[in-house]
NUNU-425726 format. One line per 5 residues: their letters; for each residue x, y, z of C-alpha. Coordinates in pm, 1 decimal, padded with zeros to 6 digits. Layout:
! residues N
a) X Y Z | ...
***
This chain:
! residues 348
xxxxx) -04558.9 -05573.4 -00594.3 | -04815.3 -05594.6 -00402.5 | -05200.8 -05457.4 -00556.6 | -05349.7 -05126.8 -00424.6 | -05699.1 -05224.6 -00230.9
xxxxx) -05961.9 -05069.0 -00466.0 | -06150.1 -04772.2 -00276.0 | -06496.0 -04869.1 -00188.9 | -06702.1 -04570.1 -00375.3 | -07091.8 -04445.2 -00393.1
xxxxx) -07128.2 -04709.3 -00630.4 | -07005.6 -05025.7 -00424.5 | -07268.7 -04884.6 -00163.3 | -07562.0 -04864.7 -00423.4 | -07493.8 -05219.6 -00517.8
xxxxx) -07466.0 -05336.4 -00159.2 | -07797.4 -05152.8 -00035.4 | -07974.6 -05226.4 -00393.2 | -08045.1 -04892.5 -00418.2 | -08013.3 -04644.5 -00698.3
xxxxx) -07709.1 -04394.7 -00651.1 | -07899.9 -04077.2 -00589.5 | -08071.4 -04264.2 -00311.1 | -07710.5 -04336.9 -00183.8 | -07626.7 -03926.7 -00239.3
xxxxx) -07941.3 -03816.8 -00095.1 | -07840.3 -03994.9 00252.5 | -07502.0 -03867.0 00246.1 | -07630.1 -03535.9 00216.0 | -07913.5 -03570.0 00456.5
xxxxx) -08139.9 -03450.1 00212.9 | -08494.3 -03461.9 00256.4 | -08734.4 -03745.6 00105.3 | -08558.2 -04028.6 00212.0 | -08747.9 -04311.1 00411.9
xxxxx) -08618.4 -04399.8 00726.4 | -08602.4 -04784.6 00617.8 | -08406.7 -04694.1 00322.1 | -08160.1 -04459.4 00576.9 | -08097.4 -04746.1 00766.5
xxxxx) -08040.1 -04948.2 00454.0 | -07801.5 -04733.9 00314.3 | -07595.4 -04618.8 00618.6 | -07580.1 -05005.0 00728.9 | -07401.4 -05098.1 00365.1
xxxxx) -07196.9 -04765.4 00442.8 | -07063.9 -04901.3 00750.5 | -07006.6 -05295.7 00671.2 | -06823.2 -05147.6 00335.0 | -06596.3 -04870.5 00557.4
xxxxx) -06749.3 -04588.9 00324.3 | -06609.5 -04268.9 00334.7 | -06794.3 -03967.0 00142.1 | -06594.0 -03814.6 -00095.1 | -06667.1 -03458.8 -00169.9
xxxxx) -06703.0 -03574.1 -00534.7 | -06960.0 -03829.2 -00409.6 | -07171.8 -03548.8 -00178.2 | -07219.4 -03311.6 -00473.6 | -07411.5 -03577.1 -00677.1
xxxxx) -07742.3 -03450.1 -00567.5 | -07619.2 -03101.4 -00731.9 | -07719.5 -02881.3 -00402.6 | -07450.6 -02883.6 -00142.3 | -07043.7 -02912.5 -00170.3
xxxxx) -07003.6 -02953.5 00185.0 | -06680.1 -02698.0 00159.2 | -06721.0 -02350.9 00400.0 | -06405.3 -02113.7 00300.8 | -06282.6 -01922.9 00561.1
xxxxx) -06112.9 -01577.8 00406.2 | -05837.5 -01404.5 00586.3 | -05629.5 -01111.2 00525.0 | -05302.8 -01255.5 00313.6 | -05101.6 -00959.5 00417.8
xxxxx) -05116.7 -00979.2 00818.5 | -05124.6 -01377.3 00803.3 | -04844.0 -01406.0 00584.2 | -04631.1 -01150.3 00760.5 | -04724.5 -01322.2 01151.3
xxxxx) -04575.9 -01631.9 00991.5 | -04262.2 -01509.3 00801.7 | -04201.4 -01319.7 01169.7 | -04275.9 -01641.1 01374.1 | -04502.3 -01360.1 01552.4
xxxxx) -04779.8 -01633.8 01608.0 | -05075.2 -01799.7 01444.7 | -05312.9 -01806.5 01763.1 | -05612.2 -01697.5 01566.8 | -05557.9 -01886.3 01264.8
xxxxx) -05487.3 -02186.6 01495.4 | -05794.0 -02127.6 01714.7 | -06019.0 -02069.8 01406.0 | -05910.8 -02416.8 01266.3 | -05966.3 -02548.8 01570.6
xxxxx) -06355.8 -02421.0 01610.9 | -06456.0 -02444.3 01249.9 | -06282.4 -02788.0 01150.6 | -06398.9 -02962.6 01420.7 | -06804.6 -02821.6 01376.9
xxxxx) -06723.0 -02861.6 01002.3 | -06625.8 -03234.6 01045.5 | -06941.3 -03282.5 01297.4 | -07157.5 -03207.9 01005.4 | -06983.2 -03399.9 00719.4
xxxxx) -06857.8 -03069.5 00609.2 | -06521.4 -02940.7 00507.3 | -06325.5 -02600.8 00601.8 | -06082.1 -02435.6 00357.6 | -05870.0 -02122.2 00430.6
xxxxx) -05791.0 -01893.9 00189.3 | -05560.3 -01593.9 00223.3 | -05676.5 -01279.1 -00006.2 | -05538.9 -00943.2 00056.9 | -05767.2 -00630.2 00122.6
xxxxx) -05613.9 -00357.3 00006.0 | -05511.6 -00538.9 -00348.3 | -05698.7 -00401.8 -00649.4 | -05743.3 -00792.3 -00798.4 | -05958.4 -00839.1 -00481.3
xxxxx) -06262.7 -00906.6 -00699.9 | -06080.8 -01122.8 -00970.0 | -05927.4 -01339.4 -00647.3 | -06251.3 -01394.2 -00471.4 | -06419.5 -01469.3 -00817.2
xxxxx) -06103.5 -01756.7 -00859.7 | -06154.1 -01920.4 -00562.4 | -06540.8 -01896.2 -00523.2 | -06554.5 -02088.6 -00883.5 | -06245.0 -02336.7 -00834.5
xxxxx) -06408.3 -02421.2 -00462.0 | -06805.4 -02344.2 -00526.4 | -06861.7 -02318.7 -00154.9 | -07166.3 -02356.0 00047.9 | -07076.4 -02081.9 00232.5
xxxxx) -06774.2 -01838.3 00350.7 | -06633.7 -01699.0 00710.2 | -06538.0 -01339.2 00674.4 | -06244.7 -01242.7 00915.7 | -06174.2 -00875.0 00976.2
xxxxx) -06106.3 -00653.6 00805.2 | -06249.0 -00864.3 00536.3 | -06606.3 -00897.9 00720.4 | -06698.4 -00586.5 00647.9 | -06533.8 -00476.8 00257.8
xxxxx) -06837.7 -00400.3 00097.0 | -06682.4 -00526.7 -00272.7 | -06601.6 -00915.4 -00087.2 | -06998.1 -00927.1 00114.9 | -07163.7 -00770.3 -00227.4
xxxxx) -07008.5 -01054.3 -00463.4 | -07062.6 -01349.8 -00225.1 | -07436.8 -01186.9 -00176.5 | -07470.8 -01194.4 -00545.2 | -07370.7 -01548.3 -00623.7
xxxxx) -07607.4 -01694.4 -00348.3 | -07327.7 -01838.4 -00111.5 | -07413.0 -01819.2 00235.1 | -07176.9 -01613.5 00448.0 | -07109.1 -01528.8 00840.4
xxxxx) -06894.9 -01168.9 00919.1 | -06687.7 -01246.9 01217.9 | -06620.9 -00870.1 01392.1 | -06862.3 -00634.5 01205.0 | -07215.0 -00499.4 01155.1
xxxxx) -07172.5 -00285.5 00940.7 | -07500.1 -00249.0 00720.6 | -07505.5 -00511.2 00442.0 | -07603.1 -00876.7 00411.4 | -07445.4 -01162.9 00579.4
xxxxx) -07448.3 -01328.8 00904.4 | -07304.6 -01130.3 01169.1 | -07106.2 -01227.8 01478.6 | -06887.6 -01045.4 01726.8 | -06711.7 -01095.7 02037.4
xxxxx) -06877.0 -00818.6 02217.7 | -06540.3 -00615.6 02172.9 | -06700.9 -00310.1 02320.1 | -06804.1 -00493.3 02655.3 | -06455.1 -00695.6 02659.1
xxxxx) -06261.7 -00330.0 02701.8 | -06495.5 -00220.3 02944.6 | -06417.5 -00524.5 03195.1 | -06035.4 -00475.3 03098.6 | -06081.2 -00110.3 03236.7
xxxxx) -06323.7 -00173.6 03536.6 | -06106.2 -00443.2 03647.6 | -05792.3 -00175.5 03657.4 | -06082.6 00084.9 03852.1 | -06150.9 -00144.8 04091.3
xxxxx) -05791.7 -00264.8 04186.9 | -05784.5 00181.3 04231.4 | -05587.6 00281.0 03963.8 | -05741.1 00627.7 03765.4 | -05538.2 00700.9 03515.1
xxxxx) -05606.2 00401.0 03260.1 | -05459.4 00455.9 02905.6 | -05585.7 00265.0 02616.4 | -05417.5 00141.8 02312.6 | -05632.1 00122.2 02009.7
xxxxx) -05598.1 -00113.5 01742.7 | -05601.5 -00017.6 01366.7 | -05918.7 00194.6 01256.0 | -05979.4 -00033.7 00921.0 | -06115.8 -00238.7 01185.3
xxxxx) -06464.0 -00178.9 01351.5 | -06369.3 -00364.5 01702.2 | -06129.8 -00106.4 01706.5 | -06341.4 00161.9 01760.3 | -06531.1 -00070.5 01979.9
xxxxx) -06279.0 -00099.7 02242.5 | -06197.0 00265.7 02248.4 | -06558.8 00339.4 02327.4 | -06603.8 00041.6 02614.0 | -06266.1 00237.3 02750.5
xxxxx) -06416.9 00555.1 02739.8 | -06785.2 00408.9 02895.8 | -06587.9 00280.5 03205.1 | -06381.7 00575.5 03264.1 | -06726.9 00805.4 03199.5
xxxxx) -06916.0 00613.3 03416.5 | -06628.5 00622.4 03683.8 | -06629.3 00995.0 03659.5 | -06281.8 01025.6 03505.9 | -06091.2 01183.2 03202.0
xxxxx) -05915.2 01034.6 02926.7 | -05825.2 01312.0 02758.2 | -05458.5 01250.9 02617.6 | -05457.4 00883.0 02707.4 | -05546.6 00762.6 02406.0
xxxxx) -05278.6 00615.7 02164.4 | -05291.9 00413.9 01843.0 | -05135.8 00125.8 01659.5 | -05176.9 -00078.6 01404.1 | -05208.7 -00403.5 01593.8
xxxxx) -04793.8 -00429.7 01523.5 | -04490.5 -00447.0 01799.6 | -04331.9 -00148.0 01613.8 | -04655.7 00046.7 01659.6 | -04710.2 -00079.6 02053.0
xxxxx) -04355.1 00080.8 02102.3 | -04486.2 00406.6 01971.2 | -04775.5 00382.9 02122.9 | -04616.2 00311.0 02466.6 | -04348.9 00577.6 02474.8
xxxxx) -04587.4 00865.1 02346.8 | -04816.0 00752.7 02680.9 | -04522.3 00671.8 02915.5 | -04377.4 01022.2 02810.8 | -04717.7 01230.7 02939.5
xxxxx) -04593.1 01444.5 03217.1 | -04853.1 01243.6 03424.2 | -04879.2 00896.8 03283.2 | -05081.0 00633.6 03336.3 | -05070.1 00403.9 03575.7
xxxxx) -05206.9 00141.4 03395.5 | -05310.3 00090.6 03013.7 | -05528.5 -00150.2 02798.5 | -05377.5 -00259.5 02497.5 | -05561.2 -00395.7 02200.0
xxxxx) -05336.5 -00708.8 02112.4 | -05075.0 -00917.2 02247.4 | -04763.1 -00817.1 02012.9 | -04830.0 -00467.1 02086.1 | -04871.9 -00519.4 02452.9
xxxxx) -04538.2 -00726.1 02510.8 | -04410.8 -00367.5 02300.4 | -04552.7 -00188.9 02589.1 | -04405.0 -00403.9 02847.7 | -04019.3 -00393.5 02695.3
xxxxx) -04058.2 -00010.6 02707.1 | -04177.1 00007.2 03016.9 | -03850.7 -00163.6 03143.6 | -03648.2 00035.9 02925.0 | -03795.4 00376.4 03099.9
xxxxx) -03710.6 00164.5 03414.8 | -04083.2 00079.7 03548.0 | -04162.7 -00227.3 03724.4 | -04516.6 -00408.1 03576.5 | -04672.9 -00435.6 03781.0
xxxxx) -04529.7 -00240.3 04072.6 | -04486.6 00118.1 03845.3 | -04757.2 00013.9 03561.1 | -04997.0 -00265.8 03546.2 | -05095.4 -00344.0 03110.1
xxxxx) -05416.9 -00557.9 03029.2 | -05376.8 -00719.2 02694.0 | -05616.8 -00850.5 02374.3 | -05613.9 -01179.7 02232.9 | -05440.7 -01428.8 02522.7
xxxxx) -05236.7 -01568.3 02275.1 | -05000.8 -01827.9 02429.0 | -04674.1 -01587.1 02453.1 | -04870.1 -01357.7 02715.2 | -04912.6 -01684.7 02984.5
xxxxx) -04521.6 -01691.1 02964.4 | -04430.1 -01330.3 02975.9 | -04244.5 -01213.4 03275.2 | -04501.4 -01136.4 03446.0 | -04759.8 -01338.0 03273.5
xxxxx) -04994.9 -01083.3 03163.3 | -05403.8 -01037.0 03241.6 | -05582.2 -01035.3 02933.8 | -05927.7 -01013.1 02724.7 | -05944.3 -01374.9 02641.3
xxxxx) -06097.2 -01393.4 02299.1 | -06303.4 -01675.2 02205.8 | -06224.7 -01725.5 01851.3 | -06261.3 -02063.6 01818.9 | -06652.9 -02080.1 01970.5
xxxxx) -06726.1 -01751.1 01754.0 | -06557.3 -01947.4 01439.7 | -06800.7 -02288.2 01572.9 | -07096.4 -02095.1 01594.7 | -07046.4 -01924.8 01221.7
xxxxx) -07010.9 -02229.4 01080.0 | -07341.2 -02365.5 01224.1 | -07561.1 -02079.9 01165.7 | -07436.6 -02150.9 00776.3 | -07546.8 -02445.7 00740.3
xxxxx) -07875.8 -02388.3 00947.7 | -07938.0 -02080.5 00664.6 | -07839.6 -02379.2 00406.4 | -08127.2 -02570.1 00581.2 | -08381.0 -02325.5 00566.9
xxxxx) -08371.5 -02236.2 00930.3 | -08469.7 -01925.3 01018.5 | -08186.3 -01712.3 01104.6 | -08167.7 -01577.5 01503.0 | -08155.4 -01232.6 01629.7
xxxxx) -07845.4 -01057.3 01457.7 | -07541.8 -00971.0 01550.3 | -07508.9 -01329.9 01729.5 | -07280.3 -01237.1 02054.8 | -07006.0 -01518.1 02174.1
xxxxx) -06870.1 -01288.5 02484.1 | -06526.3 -01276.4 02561.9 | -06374.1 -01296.3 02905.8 | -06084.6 -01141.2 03097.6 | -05830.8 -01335.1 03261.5
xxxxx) -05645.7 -01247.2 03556.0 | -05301.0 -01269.8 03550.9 | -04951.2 -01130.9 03740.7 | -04973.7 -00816.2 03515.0 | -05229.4 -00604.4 03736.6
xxx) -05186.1 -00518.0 04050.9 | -05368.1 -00265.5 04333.6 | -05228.2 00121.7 04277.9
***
């Protein structure tokens, strides 16, 4: 049987360079106090050996563990994978903050804890002592549960809130939700339609009631009503069916409506054929999200483009800049959406 090659560790290097080992740990970790001669001494023995940094290894110096935990909500995750609903913003957050993790010699971990659970505190406590991260991404609606942001305060961990300003401490980062819904809604104004309906997310969410009120600044500033054309859901297809039939019923409907995600927005669209309508002839529907489904729909369908994966990028730096010492910028930090035309909208 052939012998296992023996792993090259932080000792092999120490030897190589003739260096002690926390010299070795302080370079992995960039750490300050290092000479530049002895860099170069250490990362060329790191590179003739084929040296990879364990995590083990990168915690030597005791102040870093080069892990960021990302927290989503179990419930919703769980349930868009059991229904093979999608995973677009799971996907596009592992795509933003593993590849800015990796770029730093960090690591990203997702964990899945529920919100409404009452072991909420006893789960975070589990993981933040099994992981000790250097920081944590807060996804809505976790971003802005007061008992999640008041524990990770107290322990010291660094921490961005994707999605919410709510008062508290944290980093803070949004998508500009309110100014996304606005563009949805002047884009519909402009191609003449004037009675826009809006679909609003769930209201544990606070970019819920930020689309809502960049819906209700277009129409104002465009001089029109939306009294009535309001409808909620719970970001579900079930509740985009409900949504869509209690706005399709109105006496005078819309002629067009903004919807706040995808699923409930291809709800929308299979009632609106069910009642007969032609999108876009009868009804034109912006969506939220652009999740890949919505590029395939029949017709594909224009949507608020949400950069998840830049907003999930840019949390991860500004962590590790706070685990610097860098002074943090202007708060919330803004990574705009963008709307995306597609076969969905058409002139009324």
């Amino acid at each position: 049987m052939a012998r296992r090659r023996q792993a090259v560790t932080i000792k092999h290097v120490a030897a190589d360079a003739g260096v002690s080992l926390q010299t070795v740990s302080r370079v992995i970790n960039t750490e300050p106090g290092v000479r530049p001669e002895m860099m170069e001494r250490v990362q060329a023995s790191i590179t003739r050996l084929g040296y990879v940094p364990s995590i083990a290894a990168q915690r030597m110096a005791g102040s870093r563990s080069r892990l960021i935990v990302s927290l989503n909500d179990r419930e919703r995750t769980v349930s868009g994978w059991r229904e093979r609903e999608g995973t677009d913003w799971v996907d596009q957050m592992l795509l933003g903050g593993m590849l800015t993790c990796h770029e730093h010699g960090y690591r990203l971990i997702v964990e899945l804890v529920d919100t409404h659970g009452d072991q909420i505190e006893r789960e975070l406590r589990a993981a933040v002592a099994a992981l000790q991260p250097d920081g944590v991404i807060l996804t809505p609606p976790h971003s802005q549960n007061p008992v999640i942001t008041g524990l990770l305060a107290a322990e010291g961990i660094s921490f961005a809130r994707i999605g919410s300003v709510a008062p508290g401490p944290g980093i803070t980062l949004t998508m500009d939700d309110r100014r996304a819904a606005r563009l949805a809604t002047e884009h519909l104004l402009a191609l003449g339609h004037r009675r826009v309906g809006f679909v609003a997310g769930s209201p544990e969410y606070e970019l819920s009631g930020w689309r809502v009120e960049g819906w209700q600044g277009a129409m104002a500033a465009a001089g029109l009503a939306t009294d009535g054309l309001l409808a909620t859901g719970d970001f579900s297809h079930a509740s985009g069916v409900a949504a869509a039939e209690r706005l399709l019923a109105l006496a005078e409907r819309p002629t067009a409506i903004v919807i706040s995600n995808d699923q409930m927005t291809l709800a929308a669209l299979a009632v609106a054929r069910a009642r007969g309508l032609d999108v876009p002839g009868d009804l034109s529907l912006v969506s939220f999200d652009d999740t890949p489904i919505v590029r395939f729909a029949h017709p594909p369908l224009t949507a608020v483009s949400q950069p998840v994966a830049a907003v999930t990028a840019r949390a991860v730096e500004l962590i590790i800049a706070e685990q610097r010492g860098e002074p943090p910028p202007p708060m919330p930090v803004v990574v705009p959406a963008e709307l995306v035309v597609r076969g969905s909208t058409v002139a009324r």
